[in-house]
N, C-alpha and C positions, 0 to 999 in steps of 0.2 A: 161799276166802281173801279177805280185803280187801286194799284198797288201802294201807292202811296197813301190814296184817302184812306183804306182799309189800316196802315200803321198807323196814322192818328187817331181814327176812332177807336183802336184797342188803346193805344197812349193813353187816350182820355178816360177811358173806361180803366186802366191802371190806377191813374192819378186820384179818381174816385174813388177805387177801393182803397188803397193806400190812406188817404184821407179819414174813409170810415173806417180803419182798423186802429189808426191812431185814435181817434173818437169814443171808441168800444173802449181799448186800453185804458186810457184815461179815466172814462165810467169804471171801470172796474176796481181801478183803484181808489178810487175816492169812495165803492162801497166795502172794498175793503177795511177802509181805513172807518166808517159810521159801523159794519159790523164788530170790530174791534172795539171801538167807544161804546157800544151797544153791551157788551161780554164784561169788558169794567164797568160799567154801569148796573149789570145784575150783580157781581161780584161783590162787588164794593154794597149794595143793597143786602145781599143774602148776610154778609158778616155785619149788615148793621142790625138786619134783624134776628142775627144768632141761629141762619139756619144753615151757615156755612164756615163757623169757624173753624171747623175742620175739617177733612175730606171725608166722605159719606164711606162707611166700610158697614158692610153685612155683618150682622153675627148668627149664630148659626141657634144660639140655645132658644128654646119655646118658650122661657120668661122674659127674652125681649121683644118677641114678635106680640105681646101683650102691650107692650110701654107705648105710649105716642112719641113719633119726634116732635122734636122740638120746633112750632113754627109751622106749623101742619094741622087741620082740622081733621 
């Protein structure tokens, strides 16, 4: 091989990955974007069925570790 052929078949093989990175990128973003619709979609579920209208906080006393939450078997 020459010197030359040997540039274009790295060229091409550049132009490939270049290709597939834009490719990936793009995947990525569009599962970005269905995980985020996925996150409002439980969100906006848990406050309709009143298992998240407020943030979850521990308490520490042994009369509530008795209670059920709410929405919870």
């Amino acid at each position: 091989m020459t010197v030359g052929a040997d540039e274009a078949r790295w060229e091409v093989e550049l132009r490939n990955l270049r290709e597939e990175l834009k490719q990936i990128r793009s995947e990525q973003k569009e599962m970005a974007e269905a995980v985020r619709q996925l996150v409002q979609t439980f969100r906006t579920l848990a406050a309709h069925l009143g298992i998240a209208g407020e943030p979850y906080v521990r308490k520490d006393a042994d009369t509530d570790r008795d209670r059920d939450l709410p929405g919870f078997a």
